[in-house]
MIKOLSE-333139 format. One record per residue (C-alpha): residue number from 1; x, y, z. Coordinates in nm, 4 decimals. Example, Ala and Ser with C-alpha at 12.3 -4.5 7.8 and 13.67 -1.06 7.14 Angstrom:
<rs>
resi | xx | yy | zz
1 | 1.2300 | -0.4500 | 0.7800
2 | 1.3670 | -0.1060 | 0.7140
</rs>
This chain:
<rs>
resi | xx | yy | zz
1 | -1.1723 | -3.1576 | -3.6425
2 | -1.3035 | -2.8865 | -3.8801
3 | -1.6725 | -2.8176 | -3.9173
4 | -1.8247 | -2.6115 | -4.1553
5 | -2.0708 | -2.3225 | -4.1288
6 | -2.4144 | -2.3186 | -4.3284
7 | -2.4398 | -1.9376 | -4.3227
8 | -2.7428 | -1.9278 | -4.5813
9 | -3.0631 | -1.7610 | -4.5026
10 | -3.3213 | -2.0600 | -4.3773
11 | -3.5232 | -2.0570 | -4.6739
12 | -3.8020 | -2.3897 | -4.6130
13 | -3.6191 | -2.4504 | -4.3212
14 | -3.2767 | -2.5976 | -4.4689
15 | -3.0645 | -2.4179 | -4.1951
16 | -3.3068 | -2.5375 | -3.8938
17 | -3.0877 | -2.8058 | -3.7983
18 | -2.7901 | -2.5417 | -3.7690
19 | -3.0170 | -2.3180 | -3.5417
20 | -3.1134 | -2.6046 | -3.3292
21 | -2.7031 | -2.6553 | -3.2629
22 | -2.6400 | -2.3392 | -3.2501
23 | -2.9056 | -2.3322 | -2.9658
24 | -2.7642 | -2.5688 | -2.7607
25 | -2.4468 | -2.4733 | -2.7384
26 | -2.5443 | -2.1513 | -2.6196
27 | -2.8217 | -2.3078 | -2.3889
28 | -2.6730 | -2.1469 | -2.1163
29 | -2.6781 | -1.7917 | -2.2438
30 | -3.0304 | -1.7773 | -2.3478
31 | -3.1742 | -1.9606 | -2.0355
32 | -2.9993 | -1.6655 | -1.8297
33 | -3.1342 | -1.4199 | -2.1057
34 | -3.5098 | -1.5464 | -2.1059
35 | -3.4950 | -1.5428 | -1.7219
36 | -3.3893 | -1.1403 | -1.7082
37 | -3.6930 | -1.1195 | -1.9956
38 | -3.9365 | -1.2599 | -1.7852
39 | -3.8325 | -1.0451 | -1.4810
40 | -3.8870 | -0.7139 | -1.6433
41 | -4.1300 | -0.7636 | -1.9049
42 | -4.5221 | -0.6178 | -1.8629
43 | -4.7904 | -0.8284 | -1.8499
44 | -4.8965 | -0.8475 | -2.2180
45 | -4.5847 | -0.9132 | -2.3664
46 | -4.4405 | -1.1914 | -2.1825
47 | -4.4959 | -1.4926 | -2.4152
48 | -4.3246 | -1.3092 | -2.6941
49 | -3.9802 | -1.3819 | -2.8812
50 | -3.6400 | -1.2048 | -2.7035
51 | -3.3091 | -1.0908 | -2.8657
52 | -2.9899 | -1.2646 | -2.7033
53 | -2.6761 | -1.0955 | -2.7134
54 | -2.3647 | -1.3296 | -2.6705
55 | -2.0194 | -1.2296 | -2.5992
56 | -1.8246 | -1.2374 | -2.9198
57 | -1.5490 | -1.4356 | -2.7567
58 | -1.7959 | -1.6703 | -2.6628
59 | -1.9058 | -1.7874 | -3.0532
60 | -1.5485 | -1.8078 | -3.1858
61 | -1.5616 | -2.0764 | -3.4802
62 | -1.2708 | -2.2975 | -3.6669
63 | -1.1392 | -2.0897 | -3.9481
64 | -0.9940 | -2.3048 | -4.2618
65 | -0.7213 | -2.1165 | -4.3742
66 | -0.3850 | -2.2232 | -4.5276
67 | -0.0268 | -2.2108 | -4.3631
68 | 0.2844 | -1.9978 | -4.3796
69 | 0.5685 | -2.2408 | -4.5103
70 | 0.7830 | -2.2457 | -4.7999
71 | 1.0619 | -1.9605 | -4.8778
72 | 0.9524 | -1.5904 | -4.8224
73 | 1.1276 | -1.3297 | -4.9756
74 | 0.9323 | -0.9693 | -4.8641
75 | 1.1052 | -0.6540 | -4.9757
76 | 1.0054 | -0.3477 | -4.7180
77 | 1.0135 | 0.0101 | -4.8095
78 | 1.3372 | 0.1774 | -4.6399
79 | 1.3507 | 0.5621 | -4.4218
80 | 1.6204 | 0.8101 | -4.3970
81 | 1.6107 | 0.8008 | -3.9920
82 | 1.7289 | 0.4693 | -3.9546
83 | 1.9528 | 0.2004 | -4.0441
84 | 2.0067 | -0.1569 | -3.9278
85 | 2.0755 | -0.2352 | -3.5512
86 | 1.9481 | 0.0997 | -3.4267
87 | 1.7014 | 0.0905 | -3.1453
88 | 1.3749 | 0.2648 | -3.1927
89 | 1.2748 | 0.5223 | -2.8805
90 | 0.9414 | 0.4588 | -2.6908
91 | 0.6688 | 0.7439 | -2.8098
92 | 0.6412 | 1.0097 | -2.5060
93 | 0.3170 | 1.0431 | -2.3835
94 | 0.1919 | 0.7303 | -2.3965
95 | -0.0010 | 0.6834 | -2.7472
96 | 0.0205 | 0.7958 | -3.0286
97 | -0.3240 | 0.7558 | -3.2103
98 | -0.4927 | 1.0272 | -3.3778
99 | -0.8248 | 0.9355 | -3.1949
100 | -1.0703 | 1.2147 | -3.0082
101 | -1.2352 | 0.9725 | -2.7582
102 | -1.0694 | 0.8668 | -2.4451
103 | -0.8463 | 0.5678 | -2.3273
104 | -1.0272 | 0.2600 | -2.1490
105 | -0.7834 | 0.0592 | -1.8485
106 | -1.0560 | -0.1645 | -1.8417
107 | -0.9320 | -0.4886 | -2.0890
108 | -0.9817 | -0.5887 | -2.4218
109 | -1.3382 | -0.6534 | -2.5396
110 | -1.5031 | -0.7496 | -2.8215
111 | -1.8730 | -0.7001 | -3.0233
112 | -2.1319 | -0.8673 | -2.9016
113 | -2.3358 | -1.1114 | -3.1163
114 | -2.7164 | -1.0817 | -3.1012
115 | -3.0078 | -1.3038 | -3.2612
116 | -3.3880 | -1.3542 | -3.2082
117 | -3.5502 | -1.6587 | -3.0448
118 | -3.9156 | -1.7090 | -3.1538
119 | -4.1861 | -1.6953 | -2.9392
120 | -4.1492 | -2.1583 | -2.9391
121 | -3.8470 | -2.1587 | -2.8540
122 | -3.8652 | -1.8353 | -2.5666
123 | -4.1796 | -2.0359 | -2.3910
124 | -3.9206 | -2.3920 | -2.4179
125 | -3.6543 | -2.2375 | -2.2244
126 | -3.9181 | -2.0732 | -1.9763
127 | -4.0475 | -2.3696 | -1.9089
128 | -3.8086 | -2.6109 | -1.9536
129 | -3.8139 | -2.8804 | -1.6420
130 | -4.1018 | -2.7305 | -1.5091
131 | -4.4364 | -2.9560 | -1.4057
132 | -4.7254 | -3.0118 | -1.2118
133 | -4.6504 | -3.2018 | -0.8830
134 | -4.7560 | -3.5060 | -0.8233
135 | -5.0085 | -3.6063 | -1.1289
136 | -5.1587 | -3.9017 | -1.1535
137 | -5.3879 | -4.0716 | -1.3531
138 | -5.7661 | -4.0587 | -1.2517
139 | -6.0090 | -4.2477 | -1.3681
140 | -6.1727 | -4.1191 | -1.6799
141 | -6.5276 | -4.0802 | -1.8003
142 | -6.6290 | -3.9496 | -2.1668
143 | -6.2673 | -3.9399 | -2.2661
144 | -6.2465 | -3.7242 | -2.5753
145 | -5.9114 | -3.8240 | -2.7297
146 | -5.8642 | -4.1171 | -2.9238
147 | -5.5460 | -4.2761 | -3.0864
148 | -5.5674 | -4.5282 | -3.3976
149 | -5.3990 | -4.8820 | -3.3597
150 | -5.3398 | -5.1712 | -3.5582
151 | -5.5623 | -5.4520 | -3.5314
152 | -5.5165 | -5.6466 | -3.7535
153 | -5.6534 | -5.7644 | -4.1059
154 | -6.0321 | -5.6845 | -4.2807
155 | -6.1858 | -5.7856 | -4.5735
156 | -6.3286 | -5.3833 | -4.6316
157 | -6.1453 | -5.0839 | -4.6181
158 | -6.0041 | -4.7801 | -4.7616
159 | -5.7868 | -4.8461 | -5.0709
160 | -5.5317 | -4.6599 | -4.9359
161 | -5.4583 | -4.9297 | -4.6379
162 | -5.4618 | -5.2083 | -4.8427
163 | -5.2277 | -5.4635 | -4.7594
164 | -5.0348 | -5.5676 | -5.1093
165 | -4.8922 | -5.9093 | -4.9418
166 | -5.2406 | -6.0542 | -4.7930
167 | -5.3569 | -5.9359 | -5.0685
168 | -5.1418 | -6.1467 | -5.3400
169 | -5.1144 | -6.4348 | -5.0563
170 | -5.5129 | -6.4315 | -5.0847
171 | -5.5273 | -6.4366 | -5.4152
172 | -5.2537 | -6.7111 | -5.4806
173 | -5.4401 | -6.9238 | -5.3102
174 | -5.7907 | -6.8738 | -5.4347
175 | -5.5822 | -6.9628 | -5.7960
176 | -5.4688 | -7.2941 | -5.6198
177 | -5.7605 | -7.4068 | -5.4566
178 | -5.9856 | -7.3186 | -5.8277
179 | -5.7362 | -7.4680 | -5.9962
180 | -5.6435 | -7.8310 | -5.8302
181 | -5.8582 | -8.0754 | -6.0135
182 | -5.7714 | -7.8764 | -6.3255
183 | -5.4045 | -7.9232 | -6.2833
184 | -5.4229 | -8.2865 | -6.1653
185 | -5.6087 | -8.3638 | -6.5132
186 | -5.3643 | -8.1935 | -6.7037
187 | -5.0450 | -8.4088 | -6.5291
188 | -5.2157 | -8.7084 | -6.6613
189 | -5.3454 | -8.5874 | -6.9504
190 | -4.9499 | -8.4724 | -7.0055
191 | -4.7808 | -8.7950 | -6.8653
192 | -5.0847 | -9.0086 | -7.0938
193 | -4.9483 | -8.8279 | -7.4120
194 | -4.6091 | -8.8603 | -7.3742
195 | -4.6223 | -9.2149 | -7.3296
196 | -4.8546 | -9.2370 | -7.6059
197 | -4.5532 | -9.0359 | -7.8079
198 | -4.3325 | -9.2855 | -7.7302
199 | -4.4653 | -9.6492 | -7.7264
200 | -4.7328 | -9.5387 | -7.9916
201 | -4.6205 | -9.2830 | -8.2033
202 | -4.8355 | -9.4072 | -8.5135
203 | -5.2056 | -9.3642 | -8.3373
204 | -5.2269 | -9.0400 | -8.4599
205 | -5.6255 | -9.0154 | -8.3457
206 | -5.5545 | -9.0652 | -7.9524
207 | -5.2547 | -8.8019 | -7.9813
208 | -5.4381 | -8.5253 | -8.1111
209 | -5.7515 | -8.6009 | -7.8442
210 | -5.5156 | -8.5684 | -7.5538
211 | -5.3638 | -8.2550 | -7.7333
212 | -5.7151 | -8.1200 | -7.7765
213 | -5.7982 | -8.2352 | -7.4100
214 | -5.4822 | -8.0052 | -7.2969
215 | -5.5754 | -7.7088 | -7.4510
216 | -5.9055 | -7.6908 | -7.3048
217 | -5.7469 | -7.7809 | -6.9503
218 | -5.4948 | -7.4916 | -6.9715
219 | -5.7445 | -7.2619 | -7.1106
220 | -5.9744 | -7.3690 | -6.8296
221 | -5.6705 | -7.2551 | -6.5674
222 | -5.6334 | -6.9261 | -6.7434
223 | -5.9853 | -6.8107 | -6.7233
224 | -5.9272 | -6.8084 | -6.3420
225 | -5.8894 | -6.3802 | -6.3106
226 | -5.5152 | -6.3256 | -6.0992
227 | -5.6901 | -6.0993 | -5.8758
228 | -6.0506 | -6.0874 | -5.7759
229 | -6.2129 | -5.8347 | -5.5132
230 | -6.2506 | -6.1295 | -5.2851
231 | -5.8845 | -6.1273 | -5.2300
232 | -5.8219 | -5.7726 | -5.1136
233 | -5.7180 | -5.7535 | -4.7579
234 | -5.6826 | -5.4279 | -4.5621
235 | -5.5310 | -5.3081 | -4.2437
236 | -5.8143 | -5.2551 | -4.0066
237 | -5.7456 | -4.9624 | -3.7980
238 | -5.9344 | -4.8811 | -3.4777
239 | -5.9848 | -4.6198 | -3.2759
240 | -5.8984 | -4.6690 | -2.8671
241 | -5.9406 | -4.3762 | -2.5900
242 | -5.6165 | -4.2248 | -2.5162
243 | -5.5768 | -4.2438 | -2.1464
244 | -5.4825 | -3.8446 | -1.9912
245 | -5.4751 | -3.6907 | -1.6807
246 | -5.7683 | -3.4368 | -1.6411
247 | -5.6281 | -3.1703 | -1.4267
248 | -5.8018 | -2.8235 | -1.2719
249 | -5.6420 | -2.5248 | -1.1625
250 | -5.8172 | -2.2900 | -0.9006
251 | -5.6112 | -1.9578 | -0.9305
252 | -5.7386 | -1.6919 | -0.6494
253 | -5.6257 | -1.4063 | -0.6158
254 | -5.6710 | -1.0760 | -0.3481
255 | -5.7603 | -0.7892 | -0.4940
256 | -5.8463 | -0.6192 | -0.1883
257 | -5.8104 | -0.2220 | -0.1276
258 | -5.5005 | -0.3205 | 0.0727
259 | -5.3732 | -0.4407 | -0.2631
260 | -5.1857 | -0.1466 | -0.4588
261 | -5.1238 | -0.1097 | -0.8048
262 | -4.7818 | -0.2349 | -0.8485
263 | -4.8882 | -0.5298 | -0.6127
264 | -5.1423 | -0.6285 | -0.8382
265 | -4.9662 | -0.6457 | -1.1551
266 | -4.7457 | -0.8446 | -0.9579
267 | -5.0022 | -1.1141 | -0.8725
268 | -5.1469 | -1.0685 | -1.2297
269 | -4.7487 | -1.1775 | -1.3547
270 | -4.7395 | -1.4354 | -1.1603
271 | -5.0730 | -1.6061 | -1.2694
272 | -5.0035 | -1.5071 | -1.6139
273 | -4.6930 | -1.7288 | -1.5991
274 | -4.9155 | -1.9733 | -1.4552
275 | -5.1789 | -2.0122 | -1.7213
276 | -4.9083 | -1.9888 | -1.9962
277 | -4.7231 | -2.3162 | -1.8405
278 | -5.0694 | -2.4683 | -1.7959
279 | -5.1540 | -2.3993 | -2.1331
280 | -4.8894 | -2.4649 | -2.3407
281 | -4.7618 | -2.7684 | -2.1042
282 | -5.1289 | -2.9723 | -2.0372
283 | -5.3702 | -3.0572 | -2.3289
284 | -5.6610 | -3.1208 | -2.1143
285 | -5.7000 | -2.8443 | -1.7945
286 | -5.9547 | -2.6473 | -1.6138
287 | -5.8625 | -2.3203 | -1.5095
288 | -6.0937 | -2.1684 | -1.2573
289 | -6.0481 | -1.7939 | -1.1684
290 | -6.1251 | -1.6690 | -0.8690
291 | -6.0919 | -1.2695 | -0.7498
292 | -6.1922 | -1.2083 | -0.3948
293 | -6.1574 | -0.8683 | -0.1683
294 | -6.4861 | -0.9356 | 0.1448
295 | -6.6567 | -1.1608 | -0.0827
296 | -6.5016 | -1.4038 | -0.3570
297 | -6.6709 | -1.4484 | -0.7125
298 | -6.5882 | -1.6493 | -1.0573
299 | -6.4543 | -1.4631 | -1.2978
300 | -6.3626 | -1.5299 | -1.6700
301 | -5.9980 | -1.4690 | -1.7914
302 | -6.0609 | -1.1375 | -1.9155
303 | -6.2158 | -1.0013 | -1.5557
304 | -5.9666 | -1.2004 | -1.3906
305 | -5.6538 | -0.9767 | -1.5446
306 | -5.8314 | -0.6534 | -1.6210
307 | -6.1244 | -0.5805 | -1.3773
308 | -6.0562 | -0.2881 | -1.1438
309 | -6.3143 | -0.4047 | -0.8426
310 | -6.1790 | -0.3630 | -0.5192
311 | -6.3015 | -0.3551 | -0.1520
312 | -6.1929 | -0.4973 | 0.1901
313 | -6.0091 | -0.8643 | 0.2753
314 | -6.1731 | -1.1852 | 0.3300
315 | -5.9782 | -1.4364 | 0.2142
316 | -6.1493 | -1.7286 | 0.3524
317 | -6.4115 | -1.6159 | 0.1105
318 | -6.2371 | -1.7099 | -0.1878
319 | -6.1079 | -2.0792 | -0.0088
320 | -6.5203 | -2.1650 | 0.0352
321 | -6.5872 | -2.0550 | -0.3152
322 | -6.3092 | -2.3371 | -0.3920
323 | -6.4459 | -2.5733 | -0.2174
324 | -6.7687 | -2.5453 | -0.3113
325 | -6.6755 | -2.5454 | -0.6990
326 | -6.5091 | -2.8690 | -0.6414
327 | -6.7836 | -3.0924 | -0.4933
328 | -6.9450 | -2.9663 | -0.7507
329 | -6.8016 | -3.0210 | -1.0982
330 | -6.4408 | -3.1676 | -1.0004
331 | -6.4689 | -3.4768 | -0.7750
332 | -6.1543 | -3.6077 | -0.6117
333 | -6.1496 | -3.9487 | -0.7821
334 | -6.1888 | -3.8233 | -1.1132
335 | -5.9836 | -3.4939 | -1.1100
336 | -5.6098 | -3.4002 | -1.0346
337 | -5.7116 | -3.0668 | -0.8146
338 | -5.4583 | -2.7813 | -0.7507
339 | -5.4409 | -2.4731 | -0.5863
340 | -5.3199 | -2.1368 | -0.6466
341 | -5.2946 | -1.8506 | -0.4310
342 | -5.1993 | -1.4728 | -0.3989
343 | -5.2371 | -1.2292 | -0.1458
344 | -5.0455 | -0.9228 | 0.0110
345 | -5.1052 | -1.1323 | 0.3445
346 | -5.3479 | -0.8341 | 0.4513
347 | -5.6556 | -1.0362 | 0.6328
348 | -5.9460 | -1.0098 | 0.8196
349 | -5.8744 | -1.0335 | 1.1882
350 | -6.0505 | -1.3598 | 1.3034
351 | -6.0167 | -1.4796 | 0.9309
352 | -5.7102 | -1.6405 | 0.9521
353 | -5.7650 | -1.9140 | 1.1505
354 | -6.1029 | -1.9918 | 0.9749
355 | -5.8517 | -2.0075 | 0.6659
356 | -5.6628 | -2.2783 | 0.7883
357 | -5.9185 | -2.5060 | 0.8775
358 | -6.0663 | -2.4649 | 0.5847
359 | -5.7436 | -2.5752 | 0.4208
360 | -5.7073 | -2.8674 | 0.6186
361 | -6.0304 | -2.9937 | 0.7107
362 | -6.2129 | -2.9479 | 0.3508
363 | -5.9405 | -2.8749 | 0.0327
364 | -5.5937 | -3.0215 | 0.0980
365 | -5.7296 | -3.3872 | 0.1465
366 | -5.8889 | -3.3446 | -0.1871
367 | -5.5940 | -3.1501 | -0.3366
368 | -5.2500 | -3.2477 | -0.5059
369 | -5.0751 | -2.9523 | -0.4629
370 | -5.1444 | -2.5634 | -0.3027
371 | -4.9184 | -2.3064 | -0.3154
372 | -4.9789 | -1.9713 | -0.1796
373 | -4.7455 | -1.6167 | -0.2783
374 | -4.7633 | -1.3261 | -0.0283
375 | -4.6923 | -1.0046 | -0.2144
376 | -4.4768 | -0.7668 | 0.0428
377 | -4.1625 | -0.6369 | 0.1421
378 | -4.2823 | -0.6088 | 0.4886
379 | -4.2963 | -0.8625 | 0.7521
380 | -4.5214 | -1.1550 | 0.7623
381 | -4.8639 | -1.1231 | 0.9296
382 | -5.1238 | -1.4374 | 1.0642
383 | -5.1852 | -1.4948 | 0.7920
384 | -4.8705 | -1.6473 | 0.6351
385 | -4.7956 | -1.7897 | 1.0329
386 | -5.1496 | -1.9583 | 0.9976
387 | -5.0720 | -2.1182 | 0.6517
388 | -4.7097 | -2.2342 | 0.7754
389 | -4.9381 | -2.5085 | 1.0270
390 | -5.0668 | -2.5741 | 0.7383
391 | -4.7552 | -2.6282 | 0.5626
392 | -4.6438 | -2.8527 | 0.9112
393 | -4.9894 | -3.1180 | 0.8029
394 | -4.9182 | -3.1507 | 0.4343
395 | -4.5461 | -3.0822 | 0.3692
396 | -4.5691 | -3.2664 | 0.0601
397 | -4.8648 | -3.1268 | -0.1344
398 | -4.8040 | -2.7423 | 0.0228
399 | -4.6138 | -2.4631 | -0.0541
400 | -4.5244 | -2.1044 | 0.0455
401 | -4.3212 | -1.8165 | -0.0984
402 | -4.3105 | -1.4303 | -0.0836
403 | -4.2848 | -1.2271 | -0.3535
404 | -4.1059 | -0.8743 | -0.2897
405 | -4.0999 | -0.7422 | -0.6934
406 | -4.1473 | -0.8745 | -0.9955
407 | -3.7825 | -0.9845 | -1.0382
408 | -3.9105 | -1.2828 | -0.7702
409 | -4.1924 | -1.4143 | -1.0561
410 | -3.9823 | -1.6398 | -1.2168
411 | -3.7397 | -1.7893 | -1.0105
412 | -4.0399 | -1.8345 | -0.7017
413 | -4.1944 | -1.9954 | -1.0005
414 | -3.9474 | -2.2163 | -1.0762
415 | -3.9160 | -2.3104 | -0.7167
416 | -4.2437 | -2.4079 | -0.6707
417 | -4.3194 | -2.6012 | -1.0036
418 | -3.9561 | -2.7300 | -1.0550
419 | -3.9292 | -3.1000 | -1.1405
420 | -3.8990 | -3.3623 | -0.9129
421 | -3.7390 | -3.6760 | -0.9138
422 | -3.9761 | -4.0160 | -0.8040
423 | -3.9039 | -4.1464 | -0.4777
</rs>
């Protein structure tokens, strides 16, 4: 099988559908690509396009190309060191090329090939099979989207939906119905003269009354207009709420003293990634941001990812400020609640414990999923011990992860938002 090429610049778009192959048969290269992106990008460019470089071997293409066959003939230029038969000594030294660089033992290789993915297409493959767990539908008050549907046919309407065959149906009957007594007359007025024609073809007077009589009948059916605006029909279209899950996201995150730098920009990655997926993935979502150090406080997006506060670690601070947001605006039977959390794992002594049962006893009944990130390369504290009882009660709707550097983000990420199949 040959296939051809279309190696024209996409002007309006006429080489899209070549892009879009190209792209999948490559959909292994560029996942892998967007992945190392993602890992060692800051935080402000991580939605953006990436180049992928592909192994030239790798895109190798059908060439059309003709045959040898047929008689040859190929005359070669002759020497004056050797004739016919002789065999020709191997060059000492091992090369003879005129190059300065050095020899390579390490294969053959060839160019790689390199193109840009927009910033669509980067976010697809980011995101591709990701979702939030275990959304349902809640019940919905003062839905705001709508979708238009058919139902059925109206008398008024927009020109534009007119419907041509009620329309002409309509109006071929209105003709009918105006029409019947008109028609009957004229049969009999017709069948009256003929006979006349033929059994008395000399009473000229009665002929040329029925003729008369004819005329005015068929003008009479005439004057009835083929189309009147009593016949137009239109499709009615309505408007009915389009059912959606309304969804919340609590992000909260530690930015306690015990926090440094590089740890922060770590958590900031990671909820970064978050509200791009939420974003981009969900039309209708709450984000709620929470920042907490010995006290927890709402924040907007910008203070969220660029304030420099700071102080000591409370983190069952920021889990009341949670739960009191949700009895508040987000009840349980209207709203599909999740959690997010990062930390270093760095807590308050006796604040641990109070954690937990705060988890258990007044958010994860309410919740449909919570997963908590503990930034460090060092051992776990209570903390993360206290959360893993947690973990034990709700299995299902709870997760944990560490984070070491930012090359963790994305596959944690994946991990905890990957795609499961029902049960």
């Amino acid at each position: 099988m040959s296939y051809v090429i279309d190696r024209r610049l996409n002007g309006k778009n006429k080489s899209t559908v070549n892009r879009q192959r190209f792209i999948r048969r490559y959909r292994d290269h560029i996942k892998k690509a967007v992945e190392d992106a993602v890992s060692r990008r800051s935080i402000t460019d991580i939605e953006h396009g990436e180049q992928i470089s592909i192994p030239g071997r790798d895109i190798d293409e059908p060439v059309l190309h003709h045959g040898r066959g047929g008689k040859q003939t190929v005359v070669h230029p002759g020497n004056k060191e050797f004739v016919a038969g002789e065999r020709i000594p191997r060059p000492q030294g091992g090369g003879g090329g005129q190059g300065a660089g050095k020899a390579s033992n390490s294969g053959e290789g060839m160019d790689e090939f390199v193109f840009q993915i927009t910033q669509e297409e980067f976010l697809d493959f980011m995101f591709e099979d990701l979702e939030l767990p275990n959304l349902v539908k809640r019940h919905l008050t003062g839905a705001e989207t709508f979708k238009t549907v058919r139902a059925g046919i109206s008398s008024e309407g927009n020109p534009s939906r007119i419907n041509i065959v009620r329309t002409l149906r309509s109006a071929h009957a209105r003709r009918i119905a105006l029409s019947g007594s008109s028609r009957a007359k004229l049969r009999e007025v017709k069948a009256e003269l003929e006979r006349l024609r033929r059994e008395e073809p000399d009473n000229f007077s009665d002929i040329q009354l029925l003729e008369a009589e004819m005329q005015r009948l068929s003008a009479r059916i005439h004057r009835i207009p083929f189309l009147d605006t009593f016949d137009l029909k239109y499709n009615l279209l309505v408007k009915h709420p389009n059912p959606s899950s309304k969804a919340v996201m609590f992000c909260l995150m530690d930015v306690s003293g015990s926090m440094t730098q590089a740890t922060k920009d770590v958590a900031k990655r990671f909820f970064i990634l978050l509200y791009l997926f939420l974003k981009r993935n969900y039309d209708k979502i709450d984000v709620v941001f929470i920042r907490h150090h010995t006290s927890a406080k709402e924040v907007d997006e910008e203070e969220f990812f660029y304030s420099r506060e700071t102080g000591g670690t409370i983190v069952s601070s920021a889990l009341k400020m949670m739960q009191e947001i949700m009895a508040e605006r987000y009840p349980a039977n209207e709203w599909n609640i999740y959690g997010a959390q990062a930390s270093d794992g760095d807590n308050w002594n006796d604040d641990s414990p109070i954690c937990r049962d705060i988890l258990i006893k007044q958010i994860m009944p309410f919740v449909q999923y919570f997963t908590y990130v503990e930034i460090t390369p060092r051992e776990h504290q209570a903390l993360w011990f206290e959360y893993e009882r947690v973990a034990e009660a709700f299995g299902e709707t709870f997760a944990q992860q560490q984070l070491v550097s930012a090359g963790d983000i994305y596959p944690v990420f994946r991990e905890l938002f990957q795609r499961r199949l029902a049960t």
